[in-house]
Structures are given as C-alpha cells and as structure tokens.
C-alpha positions as a LaTeX table, in Angstrom:
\begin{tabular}{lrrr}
\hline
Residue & $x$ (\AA) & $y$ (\AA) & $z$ (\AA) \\
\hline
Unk1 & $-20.45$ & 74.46 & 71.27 \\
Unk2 & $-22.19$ & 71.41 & 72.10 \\
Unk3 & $-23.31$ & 71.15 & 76.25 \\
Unk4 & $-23.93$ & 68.20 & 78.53 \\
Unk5 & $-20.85$ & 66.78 & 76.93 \\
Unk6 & $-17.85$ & 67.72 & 79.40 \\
Unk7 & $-15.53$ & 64.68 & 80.64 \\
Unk8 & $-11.90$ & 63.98 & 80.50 \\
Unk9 & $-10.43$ & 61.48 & 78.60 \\
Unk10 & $-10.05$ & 58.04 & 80.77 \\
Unk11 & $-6.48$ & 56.57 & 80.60 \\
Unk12 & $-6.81$ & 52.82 & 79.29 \\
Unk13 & $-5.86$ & 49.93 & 81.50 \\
Unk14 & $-2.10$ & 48.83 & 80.43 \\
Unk15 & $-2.06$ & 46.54 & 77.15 \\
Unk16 & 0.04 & 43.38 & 76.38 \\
Unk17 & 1.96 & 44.56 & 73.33 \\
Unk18 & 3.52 & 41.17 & 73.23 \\
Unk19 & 1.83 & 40.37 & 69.69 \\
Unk20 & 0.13 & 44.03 & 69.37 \\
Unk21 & 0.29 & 45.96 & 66.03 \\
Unk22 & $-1.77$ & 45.92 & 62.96 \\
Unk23 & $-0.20$ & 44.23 & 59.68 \\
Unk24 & $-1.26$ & 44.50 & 56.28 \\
Unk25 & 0.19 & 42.54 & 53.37 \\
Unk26 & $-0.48$ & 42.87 & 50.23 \\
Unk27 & $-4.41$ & 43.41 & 49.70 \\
Unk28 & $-6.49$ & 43.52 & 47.40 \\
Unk29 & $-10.17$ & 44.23 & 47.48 \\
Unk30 & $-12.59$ & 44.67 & 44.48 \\
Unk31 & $-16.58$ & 45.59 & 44.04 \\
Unk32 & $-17.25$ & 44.01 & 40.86 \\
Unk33 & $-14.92$ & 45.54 & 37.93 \\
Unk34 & $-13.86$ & 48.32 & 40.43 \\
Unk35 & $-10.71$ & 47.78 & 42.25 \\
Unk36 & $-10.88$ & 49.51 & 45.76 \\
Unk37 & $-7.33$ & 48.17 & 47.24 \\
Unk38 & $-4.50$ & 47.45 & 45.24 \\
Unk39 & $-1.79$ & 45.22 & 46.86 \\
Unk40 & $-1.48$ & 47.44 & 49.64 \\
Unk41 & 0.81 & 46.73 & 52.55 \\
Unk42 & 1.50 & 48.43 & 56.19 \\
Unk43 & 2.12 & 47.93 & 59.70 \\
Unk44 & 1.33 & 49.87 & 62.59 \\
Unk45 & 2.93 & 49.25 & 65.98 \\
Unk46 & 1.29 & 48.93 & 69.55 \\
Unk47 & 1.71 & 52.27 & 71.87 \\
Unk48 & 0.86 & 54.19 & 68.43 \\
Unk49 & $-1.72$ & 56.85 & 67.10 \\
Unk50 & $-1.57$ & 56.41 & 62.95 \\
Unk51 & $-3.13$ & 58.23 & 59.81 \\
Unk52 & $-4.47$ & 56.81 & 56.90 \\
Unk53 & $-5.01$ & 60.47 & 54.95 \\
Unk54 & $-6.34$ & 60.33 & 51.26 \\
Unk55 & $-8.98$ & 61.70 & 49.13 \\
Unk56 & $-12.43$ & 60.11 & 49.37 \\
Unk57 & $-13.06$ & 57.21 & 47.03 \\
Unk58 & $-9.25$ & 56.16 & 47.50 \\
Unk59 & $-10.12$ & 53.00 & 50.11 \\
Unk60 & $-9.39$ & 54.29 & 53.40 \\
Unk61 & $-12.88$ & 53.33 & 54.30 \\
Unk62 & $-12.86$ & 49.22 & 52.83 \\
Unk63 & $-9.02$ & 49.06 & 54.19 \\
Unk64 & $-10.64$ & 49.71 & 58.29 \\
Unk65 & $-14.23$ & 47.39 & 57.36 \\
Unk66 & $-10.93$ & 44.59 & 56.24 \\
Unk67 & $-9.48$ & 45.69 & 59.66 \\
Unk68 & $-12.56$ & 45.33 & 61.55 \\
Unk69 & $-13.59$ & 42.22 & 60.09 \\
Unk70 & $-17.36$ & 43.88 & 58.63 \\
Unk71 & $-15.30$ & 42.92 & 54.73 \\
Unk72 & $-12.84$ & 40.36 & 54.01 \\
Unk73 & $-10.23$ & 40.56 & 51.28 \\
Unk74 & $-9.87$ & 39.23 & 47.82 \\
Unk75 & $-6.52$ & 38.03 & 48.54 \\
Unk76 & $-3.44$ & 39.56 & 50.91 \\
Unk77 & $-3.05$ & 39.07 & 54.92 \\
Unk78 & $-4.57$ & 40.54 & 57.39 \\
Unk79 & $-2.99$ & 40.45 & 61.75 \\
Unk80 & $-4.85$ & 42.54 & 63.98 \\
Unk81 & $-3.19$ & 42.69 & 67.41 \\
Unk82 & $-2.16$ & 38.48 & 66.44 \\
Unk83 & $-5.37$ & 38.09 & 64.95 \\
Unk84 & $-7.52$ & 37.07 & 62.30 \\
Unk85 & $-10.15$ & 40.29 & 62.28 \\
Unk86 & $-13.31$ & 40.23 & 63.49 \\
Unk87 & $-12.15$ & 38.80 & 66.84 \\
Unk88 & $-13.36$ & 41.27 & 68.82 \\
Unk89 & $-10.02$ & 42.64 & 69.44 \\
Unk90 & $-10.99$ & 45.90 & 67.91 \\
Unk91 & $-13.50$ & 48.51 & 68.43 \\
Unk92 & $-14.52$ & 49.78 & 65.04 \\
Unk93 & $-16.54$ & 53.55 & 64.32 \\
Unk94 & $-17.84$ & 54.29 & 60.74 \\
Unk95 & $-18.23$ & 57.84 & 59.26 \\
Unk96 & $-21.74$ & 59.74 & 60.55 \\
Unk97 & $-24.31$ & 59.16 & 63.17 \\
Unk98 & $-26.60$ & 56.31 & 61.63 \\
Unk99 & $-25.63$ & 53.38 & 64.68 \\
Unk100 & $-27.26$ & 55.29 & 66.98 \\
Unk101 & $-31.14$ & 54.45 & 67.42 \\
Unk102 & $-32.49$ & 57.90 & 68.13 \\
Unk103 & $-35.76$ & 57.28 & 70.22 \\
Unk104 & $-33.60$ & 55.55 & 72.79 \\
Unk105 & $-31.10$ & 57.28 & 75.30 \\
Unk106 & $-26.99$ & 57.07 & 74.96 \\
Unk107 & $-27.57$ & 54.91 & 78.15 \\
Unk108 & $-29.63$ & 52.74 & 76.12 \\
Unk109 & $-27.26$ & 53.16 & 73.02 \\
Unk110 & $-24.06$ & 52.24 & 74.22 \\
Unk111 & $-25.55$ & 49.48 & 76.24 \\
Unk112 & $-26.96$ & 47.73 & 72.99 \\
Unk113 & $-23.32$ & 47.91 & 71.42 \\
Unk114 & $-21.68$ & 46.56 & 74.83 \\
Unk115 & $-24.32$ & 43.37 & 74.32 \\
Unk116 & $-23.04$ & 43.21 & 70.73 \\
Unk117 & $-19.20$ & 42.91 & 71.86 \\
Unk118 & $-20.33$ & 40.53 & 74.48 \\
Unk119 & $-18.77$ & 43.03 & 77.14 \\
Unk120 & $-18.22$ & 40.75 & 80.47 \\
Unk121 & $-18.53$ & 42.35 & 83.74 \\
Unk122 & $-20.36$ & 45.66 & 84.51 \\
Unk123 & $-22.15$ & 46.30 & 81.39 \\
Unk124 & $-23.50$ & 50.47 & 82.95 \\
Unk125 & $-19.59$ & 50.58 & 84.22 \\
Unk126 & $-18.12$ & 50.20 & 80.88 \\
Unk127 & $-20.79$ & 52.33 & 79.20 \\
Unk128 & $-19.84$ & 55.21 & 81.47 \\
Unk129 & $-16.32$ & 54.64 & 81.31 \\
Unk130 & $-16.24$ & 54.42 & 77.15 \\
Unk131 & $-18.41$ & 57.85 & 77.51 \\
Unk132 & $-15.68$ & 59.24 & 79.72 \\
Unk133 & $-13.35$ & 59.08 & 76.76 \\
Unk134 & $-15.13$ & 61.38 & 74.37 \\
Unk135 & $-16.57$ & 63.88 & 77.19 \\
Unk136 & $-19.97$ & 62.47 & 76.58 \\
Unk137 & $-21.40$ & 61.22 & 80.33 \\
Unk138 & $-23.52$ & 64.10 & 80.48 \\
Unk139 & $-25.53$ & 62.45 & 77.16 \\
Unk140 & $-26.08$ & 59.44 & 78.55 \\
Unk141 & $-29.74$ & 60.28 & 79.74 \\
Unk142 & $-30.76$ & 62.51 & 76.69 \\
Unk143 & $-32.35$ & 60.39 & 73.68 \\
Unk144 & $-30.18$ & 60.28 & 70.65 \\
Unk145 & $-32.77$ & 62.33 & 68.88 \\
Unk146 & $-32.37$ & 65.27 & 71.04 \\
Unk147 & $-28.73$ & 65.75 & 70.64 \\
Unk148 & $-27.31$ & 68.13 & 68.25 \\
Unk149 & $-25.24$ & 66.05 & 65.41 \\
Unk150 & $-22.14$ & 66.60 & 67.36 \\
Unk151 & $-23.41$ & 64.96 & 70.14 \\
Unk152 & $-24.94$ & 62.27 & 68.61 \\
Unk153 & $-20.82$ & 62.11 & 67.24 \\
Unk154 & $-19.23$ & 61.78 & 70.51 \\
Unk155 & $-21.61$ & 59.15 & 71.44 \\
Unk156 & $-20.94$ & 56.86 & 68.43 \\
Unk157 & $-17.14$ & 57.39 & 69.40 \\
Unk158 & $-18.07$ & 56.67 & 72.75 \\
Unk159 & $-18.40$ & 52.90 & 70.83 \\
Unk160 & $-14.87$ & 52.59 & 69.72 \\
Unk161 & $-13.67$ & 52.56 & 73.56 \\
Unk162 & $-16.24$ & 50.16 & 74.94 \\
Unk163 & $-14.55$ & 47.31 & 76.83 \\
Unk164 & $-11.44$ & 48.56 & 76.38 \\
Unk165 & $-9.94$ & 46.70 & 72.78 \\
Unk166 & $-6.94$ & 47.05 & 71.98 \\
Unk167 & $-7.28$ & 48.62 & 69.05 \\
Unk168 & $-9.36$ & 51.26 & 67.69 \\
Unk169 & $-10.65$ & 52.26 & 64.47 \\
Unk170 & $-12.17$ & 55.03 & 63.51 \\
Unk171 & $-13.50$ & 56.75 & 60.63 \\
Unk172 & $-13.21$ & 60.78 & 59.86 \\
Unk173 & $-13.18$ & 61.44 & 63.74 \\
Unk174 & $-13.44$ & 64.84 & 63.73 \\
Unk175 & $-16.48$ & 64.94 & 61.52 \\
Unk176 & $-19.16$ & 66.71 & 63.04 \\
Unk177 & $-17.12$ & 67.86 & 65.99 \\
Unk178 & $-16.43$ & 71.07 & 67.45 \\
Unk179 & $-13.48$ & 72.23 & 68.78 \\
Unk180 & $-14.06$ & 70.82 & 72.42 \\
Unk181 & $-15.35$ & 67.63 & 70.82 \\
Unk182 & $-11.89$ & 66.94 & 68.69 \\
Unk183 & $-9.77$ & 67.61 & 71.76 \\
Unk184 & $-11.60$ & 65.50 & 73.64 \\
Unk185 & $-10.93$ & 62.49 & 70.93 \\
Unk186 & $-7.41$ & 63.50 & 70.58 \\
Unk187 & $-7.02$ & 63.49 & 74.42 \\
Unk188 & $-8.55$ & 59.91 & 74.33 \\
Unk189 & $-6.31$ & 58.67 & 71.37 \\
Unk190 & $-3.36$ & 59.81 & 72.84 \\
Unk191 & $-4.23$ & 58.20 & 76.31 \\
Unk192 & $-4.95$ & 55.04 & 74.08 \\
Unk193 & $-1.84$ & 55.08 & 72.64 \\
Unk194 & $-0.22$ & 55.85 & 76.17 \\
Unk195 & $-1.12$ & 52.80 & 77.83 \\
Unk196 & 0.25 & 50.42 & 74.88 \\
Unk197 & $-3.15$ & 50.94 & 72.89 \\
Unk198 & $-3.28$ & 51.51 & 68.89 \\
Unk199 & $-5.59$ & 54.20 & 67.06 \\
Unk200 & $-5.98$ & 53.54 & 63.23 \\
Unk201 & $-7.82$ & 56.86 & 61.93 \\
Unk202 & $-9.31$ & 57.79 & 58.10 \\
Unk203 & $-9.44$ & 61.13 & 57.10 \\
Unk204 & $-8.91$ & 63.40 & 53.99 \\
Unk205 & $-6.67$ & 64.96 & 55.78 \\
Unk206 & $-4.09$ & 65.18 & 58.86 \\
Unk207 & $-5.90$ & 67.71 & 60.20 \\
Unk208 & $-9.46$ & 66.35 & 60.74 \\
Unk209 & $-8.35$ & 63.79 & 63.15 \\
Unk210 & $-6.16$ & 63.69 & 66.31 \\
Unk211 & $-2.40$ & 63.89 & 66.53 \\
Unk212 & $-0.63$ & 60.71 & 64.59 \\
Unk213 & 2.93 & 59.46 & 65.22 \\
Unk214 & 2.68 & 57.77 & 61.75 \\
Unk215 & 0.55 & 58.78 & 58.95 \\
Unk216 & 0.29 & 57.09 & 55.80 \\
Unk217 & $-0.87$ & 58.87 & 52.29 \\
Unk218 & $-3.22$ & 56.78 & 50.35 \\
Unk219 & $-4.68$ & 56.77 & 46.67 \\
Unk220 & $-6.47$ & 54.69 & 43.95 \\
Unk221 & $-6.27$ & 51.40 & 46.52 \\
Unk222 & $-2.08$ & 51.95 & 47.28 \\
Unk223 & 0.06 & 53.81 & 49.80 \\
Unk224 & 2.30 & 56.35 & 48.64 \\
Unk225 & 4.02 & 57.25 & 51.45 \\
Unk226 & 4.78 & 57.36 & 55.05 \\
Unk227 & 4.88 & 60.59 & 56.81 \\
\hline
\end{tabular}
C-alpha cells in the first residue's frame, strides 16, 4: 500500500449545468490508411460519472485527445460543456506516469501544470486542493522520482482536478493504483459528479475505473452499446 498519500476526496464547488454535457456526433478520425473512429456518436450529461469500456486499440484513447482538444477530427462535431475543445474547460489525464518531471517535487509538478491551464488566483491553494482529491497532499514534498509508481499515479490524477474544470477526463484511472488509491479516485469522481461535474473515463473494462452511471461499450472506432 502506497504511504504519504492519505486525503479525502474534496467536494467541487457547484457547476453551471446550463450548457454542461459532452456531445459527440458523428466522428471520424484516421492515422494514415488506419481508421481509429468510425462515425461515432454520444452524449454525456452534466452531474454524471460515464464509461467508455473497450479493448485496447479500439479508440477510447483518440476519442478523449478529440475531447481534450490534444487531436482534432477528420470530420463529425465535437461540444464540450458548450464548447469547441481545447478551451480549457476540461482537465485531461493520459494513461501512465510520463507528465510528471521526476527530479522535481509534486509541489513543483502540479504547479507547472496549474501555469499551463493559466490557473488564476492561488496557484499553492489549488495545487493542494487538486491533491486533496486523489489522497495525495502528503506527496507534495517528495520528488516524483522517489515515489513508488502508484504514487507518481495519484499525482498525475491530482492534474485532472486542478482549477476545478468542469469536466474531467481520464485515461485507465485505476492503472497503477492500489486499492486505497482507486477509492480515493472513485470518491473524487463521484464528488465531481455530485456538485454538477462530469467524469469521462477509458478503460478495458468497468472494473478498472470508478463507479459510472452510464457506460458505453466501444470497438473498431464505433459504440455498440449503452450500459
């Protein structure tokens, strides 16, 4: 079990849901002769936690960079919380550890990424308060390098929550985790989701990621259902 990581999750401040939700119609994404996402379409309300659960290589992953405005699509439409992506309206966590820079603290860490989102205010305020989420304040003094991989996990999480969006997208985030770790994500995804929030999850399954009120199966680029 990993130590120096106990918190509770932190309850999000109340969200507008007034144009909240995440909708999806009908994209497409290719890499060269490879189609990724086949006119896929969804929505996602405001005040949820959803599942997209599919076997790797199936375009979870290029479906949340679309969402988080890192890709853009071929062709389809893309609303995130009334948006165009890549607003900063959403906070955005890729599979594994390799954001972190690993000679320099958490502190240091999640400081860099609150810089990157242009976080107004209290920059140390909403580092510890993102940390709060995934039980990882008692990191925020150890270098990344120090930390065992789960650590280093709930600190990259930590990133998701930083000044507060919206929306948050994560990917696989129970990898790396142990038990502890995962119910302190599902704690914050359900307080998230509490408040008016949305969580957007990948994983190859239901169970390596928190509790979803919606979860959607996904394969060769296309949904095939809603659980």
């Amino acid at each position: 079990m990993d130590d120096g990581g106990r918190g509770h999750a932190r309850a999000a401040a109340p969200f507008s849901s007034d144009i909240g939700g995440i909708r999806v119609g009908a994209v497409s994404r290719s890499f060269g002769d490879r189609a990724v996402l086949d006119d896929a379409s969804f929505r996602v309300e405001a005040g949820q936690v959803a599942a997209l659960v599919g076997p790797n290589g199936s375009g979870k992953t290029t479906l949340l960079r679309i969402l988080a405005g890192v890709l853009d699509p071929d062709s389809g439409s893309v609303s995130v919380w009334g948006r165009a992506p890549g607003q900063g309206i959403a906070g955005y966590v890729p599979a594994g550890d390799r954001m972190l820079n690993w000679r320099l603290t958490g502190r240091e860490n999640l400081r860099f990424f609150a810089r990157i989102r242009g976080a107004a205010g209290d920059v140390d305020a909403a580092v510890v308060a993102a940390a709060q989420t995934t039980g990882s304040v008692g990191l925020l003094d150890k270098r990344a390098g120090e930390c065992s991989t789960g650590q280093r996990r709930r600190l990259i999480l930590a990133v998701a929550f930083l000044g507060s969006p919206p929306v948050v997208l994560i990917d696989e985030p129970f990898s790396d985790l142990d038990e502890e770790g995962c119910v302190a994500v599902d704690a914050a995804c359900r307080a998230w989701s509490t408040a008016g929030g949305l969580v957007l999850y990948a994983a190859p399954r239901r169970v390596d990621g928190p509790r979803a009120d919606v979860v959607f199966r996904f394969a060769h680029g296309r949904f095939l259902e809603e659980a």
